[in-house]
C-alpha positions as CSV (number, residue, x, y, z in Angstrom):
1,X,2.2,-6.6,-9.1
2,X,4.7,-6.2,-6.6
3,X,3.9,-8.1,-2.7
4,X,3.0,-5.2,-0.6
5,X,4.6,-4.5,3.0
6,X,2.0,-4.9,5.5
7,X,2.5,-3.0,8.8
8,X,1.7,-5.3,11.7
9,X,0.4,-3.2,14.6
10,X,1.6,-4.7,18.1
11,X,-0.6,-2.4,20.3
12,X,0.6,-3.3,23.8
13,X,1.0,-6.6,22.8
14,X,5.1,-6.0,23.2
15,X,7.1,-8.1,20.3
16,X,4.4,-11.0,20.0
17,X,1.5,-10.4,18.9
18,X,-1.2,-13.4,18.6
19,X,-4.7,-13.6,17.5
20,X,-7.5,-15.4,15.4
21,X,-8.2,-14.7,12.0
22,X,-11.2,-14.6,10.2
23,X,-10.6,-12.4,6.9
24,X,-10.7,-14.2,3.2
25,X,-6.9,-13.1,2.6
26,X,-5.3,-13.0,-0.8
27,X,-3.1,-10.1,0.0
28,X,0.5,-10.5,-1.8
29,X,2.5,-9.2,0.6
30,X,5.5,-9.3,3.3
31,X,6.2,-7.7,6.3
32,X,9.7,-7.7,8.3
33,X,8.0,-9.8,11.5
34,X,8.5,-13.7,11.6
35,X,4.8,-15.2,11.3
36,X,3.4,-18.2,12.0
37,X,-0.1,-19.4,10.7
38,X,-2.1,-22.7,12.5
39,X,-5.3,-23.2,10.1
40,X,-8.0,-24.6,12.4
41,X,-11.2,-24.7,9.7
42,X,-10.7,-23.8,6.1
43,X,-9.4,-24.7,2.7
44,X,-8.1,-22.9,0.2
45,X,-4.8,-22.0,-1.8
46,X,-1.6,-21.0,0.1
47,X,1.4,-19.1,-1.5
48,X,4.7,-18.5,0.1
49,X,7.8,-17.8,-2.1
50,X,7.4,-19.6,-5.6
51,X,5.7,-22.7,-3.8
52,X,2.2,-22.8,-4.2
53,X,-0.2,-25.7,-2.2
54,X,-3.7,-26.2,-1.3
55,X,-4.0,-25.9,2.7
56,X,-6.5,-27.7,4.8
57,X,-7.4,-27.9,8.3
58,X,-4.5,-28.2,10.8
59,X,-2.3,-27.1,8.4
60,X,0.7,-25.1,9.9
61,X,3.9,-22.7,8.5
62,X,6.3,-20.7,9.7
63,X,7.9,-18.2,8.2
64,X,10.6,-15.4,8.6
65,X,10.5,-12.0,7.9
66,X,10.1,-10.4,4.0
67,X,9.2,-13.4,3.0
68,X,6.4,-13.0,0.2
69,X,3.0,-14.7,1.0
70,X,-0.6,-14.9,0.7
71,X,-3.5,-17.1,2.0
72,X,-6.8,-17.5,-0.1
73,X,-9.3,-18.7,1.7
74,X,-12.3,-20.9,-0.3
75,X,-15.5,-19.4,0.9
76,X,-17.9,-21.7,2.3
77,X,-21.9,-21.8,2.4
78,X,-21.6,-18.1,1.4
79,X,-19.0,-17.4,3.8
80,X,-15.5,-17.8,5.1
81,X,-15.6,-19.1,9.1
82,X,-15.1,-16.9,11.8
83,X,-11.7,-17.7,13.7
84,X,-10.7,-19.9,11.2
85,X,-6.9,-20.0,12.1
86,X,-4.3,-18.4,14.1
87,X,-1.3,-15.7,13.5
88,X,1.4,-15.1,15.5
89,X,3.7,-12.4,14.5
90,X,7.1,-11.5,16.2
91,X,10.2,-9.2,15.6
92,X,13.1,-10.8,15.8
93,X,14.9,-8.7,18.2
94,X,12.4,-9.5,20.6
95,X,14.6,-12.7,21.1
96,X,17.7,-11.1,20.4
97,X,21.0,-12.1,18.9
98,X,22.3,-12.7,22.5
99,X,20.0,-14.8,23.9
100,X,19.9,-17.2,20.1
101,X,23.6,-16.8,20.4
102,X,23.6,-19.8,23.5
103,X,24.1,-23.4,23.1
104,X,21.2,-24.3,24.4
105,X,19.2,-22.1,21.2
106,X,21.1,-23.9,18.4
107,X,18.3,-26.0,17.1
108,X,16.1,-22.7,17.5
109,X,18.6,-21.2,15.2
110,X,18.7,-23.5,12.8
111,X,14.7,-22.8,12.5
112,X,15.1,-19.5,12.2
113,X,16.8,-19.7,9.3
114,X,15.1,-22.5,7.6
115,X,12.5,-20.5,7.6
116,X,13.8,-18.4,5.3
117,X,12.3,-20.6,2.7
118,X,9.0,-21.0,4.7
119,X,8.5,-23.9,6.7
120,X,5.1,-26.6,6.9
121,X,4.7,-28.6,9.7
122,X,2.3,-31.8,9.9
123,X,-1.0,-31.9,11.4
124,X,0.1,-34.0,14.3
125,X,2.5,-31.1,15.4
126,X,-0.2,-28.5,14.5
127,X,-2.3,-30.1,17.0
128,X,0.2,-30.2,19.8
129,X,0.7,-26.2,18.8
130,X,-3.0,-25.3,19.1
131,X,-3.6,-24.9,23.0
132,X,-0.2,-22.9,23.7
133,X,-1.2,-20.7,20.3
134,X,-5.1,-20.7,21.8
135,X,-3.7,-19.8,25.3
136,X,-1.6,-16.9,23.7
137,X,-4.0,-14.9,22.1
138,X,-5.0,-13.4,25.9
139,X,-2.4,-14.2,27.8
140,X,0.5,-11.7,28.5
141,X,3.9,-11.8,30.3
142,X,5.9,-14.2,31.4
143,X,2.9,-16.4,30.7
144,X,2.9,-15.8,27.3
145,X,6.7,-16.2,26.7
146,X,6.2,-19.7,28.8
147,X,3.4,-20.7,25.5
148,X,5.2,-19.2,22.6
149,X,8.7,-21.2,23.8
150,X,6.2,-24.3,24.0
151,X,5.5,-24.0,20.3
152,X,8.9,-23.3,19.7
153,X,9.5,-26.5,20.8
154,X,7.3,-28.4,19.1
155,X,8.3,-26.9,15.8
156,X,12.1,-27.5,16.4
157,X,11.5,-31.2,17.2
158,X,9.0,-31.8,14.7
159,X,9.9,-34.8,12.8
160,X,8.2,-34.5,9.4
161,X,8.3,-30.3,8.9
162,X,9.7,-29.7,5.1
163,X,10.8,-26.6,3.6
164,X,9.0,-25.0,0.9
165,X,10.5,-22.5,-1.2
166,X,12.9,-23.9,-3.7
167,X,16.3,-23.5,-3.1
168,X,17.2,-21.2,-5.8
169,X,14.2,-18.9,-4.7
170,X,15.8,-15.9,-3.7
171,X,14.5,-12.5,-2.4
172,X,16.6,-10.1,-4.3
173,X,16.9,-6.7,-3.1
174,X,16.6,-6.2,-7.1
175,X,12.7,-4.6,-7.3
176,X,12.6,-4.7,-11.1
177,X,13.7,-8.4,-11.2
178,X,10.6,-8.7,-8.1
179,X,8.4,-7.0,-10.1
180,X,9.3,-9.3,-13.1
181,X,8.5,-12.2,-10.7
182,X,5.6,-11.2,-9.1
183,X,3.8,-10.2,-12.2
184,X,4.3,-13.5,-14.0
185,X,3.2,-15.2,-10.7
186,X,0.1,-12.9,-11.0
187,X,-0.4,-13.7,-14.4
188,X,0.0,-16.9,-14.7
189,X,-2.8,-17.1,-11.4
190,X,-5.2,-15.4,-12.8
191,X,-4.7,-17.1,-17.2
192,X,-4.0,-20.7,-16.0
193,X,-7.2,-21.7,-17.4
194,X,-6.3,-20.7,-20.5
195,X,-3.7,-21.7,-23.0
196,X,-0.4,-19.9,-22.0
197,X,2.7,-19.6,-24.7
198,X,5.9,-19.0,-23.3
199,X,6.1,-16.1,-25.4
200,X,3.2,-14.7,-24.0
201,X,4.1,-14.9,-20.7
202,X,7.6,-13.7,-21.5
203,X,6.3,-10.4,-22.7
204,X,4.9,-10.0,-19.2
205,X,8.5,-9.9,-18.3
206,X,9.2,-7.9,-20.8
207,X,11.9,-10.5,-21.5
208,X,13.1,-12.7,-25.0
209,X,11.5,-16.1,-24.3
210,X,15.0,-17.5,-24.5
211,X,16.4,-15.2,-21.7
212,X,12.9,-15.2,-20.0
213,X,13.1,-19.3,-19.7
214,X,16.7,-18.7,-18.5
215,X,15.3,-16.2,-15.9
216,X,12.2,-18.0,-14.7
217,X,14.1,-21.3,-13.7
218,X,16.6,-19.1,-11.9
219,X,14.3,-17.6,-9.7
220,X,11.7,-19.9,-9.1
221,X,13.8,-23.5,-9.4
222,X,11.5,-25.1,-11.4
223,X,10.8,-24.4,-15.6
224,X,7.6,-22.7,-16.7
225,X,5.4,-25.5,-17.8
226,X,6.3,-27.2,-14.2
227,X,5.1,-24.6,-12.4
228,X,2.4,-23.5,-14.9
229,X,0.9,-27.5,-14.5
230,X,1.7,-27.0,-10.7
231,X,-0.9,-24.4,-10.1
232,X,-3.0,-25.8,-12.5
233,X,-3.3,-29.4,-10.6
234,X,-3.1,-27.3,-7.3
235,X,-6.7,-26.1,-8.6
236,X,-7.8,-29.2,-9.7
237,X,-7.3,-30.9,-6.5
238,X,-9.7,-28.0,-4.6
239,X,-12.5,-29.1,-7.7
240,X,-12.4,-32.8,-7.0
241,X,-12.4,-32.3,-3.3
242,X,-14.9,-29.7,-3.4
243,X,-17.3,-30.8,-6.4
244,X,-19.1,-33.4,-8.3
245,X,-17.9,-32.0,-11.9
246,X,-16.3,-34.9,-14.2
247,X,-12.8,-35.5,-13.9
248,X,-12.7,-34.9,-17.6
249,X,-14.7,-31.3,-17.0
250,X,-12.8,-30.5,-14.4
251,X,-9.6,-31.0,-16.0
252,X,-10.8,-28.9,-18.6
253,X,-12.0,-26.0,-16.6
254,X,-8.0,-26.2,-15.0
255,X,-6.1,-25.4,-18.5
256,X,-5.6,-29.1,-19.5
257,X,-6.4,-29.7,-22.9
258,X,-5.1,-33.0,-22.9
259,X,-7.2,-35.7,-20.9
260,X,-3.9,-38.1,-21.0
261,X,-1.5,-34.8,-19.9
262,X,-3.7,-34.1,-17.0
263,X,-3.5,-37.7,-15.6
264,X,0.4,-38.2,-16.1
265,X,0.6,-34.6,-14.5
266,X,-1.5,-35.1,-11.8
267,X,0.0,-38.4,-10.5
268,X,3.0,-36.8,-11.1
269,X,2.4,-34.3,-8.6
270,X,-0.2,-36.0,-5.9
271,X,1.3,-39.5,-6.7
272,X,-2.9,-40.3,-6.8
273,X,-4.9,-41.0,-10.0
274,X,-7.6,-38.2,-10.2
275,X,-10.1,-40.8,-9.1
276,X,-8.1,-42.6,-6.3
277,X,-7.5,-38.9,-4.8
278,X,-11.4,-37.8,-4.9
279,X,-12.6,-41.2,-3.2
280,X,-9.5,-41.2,-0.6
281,X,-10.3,-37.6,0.5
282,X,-13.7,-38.9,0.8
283,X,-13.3,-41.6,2.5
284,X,-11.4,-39.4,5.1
285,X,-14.2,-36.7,5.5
């Protein structure tokens, strides 16, 4: 399916709008607004572009406008937490071309359009973010430009932020070829358990599996079986972390038919042995 275009409502909240979020998510979709999301209390799976991660607590993007996304949040006890994280949403004229044009905004700037490729920050920065984000959701005015400029700050000195789309993700103004994209991304979410051909999935595209290949690694920077395994380990790490299932079940239960392919994978992508990553998230908990 094609990401949907969300309409942010800004009440009287002028061009900055800030508040805590409580809903599950896992809406596909874009909006023109700049967003940025501080997670405060849950887990789950976090999409932005073609990069797909697990999120945890403290975990904190940015991102500009049109920029596809979802968050899909793990429910927990039965439930997903109240106020589990913070949005704040802002049209970029509300700054205006003027006012970024100054010296003084170039590192600003050069934010603004790294995020473009959507932007995660670590949870060091997060936390030094939280009481200006907190403070925003009621204040207004001048008071509230003072806390979102704060942030600002923070994010354009942050020392270990790191983009995350690839670099040859781009958002074509092509809808067939987004369409093409967004339904193999669908796809391939909701089959990765399963075995997945690339001639299968090319017919999603509608696509020869020689073009389709072609195509794919265009779009999203990485080949099919990269990202395929990508989401797949992405899964397995919520399982260890959030289970007592066999490494061997688990593995299983993500699409790896091979116990030998899931562990050269999985370090590949964690740097971790399965085990080493279950007892060091532990150990940390």
């Amino acid at each position: 399916m094609v990401a949907e275009l969300e309409k942010i409502d800004f009440e009287n909240m002028g061009g900055f709008r800030t508040s805590f979020v409580s809903e599950r998510g896992g809406l596909w979709h874009f909006h023109p607004e700049y967003e940025l999301v501080l997670n405060l209390k849950s887990f789950g799976t976090r999409i932005i572009g073609d990069n797909v991660e697990l999120f945890d607590p403290y975990s904190m993007t940015f991102i500009s406008g049109n920029l596809p996304h979802s968050w899909n949040h793990s429910i927990q006890d039965g439930r997903v937490p109240a106020d589990h994280g913070i949005v704040c949403n802002f049209r970029g004229e509300a700054i205006g071309e003027s006012f970024l044009s100054q010296h003084e905004m170039r590192a600003l700037r050069d934010l603004f359009s790294d995020a473009e490729r959507g932007i995660a920050f670590s949870e060091f920065d997060a936390r030094k973010a939280e009481p200006f984000l907190r403070n925003m959701t009621t204040q207004t005015g001048v008071d509230k430009m003072i806390s979102f400029f704060s942030v600002m700050a923070i994010l354009c000195s942050a020392e270990k932020k790191r983009v995350l789309c690839s670099a040859d993700y781009k958002r074509s103004n092509d809808q067939r070829g987004n369409k093409r994209m967004s339904d193999v991304y669908t796809y391939i979410r909701q089959n990765y358990a399963k075995p997945l051909s690339l001639k299968k999935i090319s017919s999603v595209a509608n696509m020869s599996p020689f073009a389709f290949s072609r195509f794919f690694k265009k779009n999203s920077g990485v080949s099919l079986i990269e990202y395929v395994n990508q989401v797949r380990t992405n899964r397995v790490c919520y399982l260890l972390r959030e289970t007592d299932y066999h490494i061997h079940e688990i593995a299983a239960e993500c699409g790896f038919k091979s116990i030998s392919n899931f562990n050269k994978y999985f370090r590949k992508l964690t740097s971790f042995a399965p085990r080493d990553y279950r007892s060091g998230y532990r150990s940390n908990v």
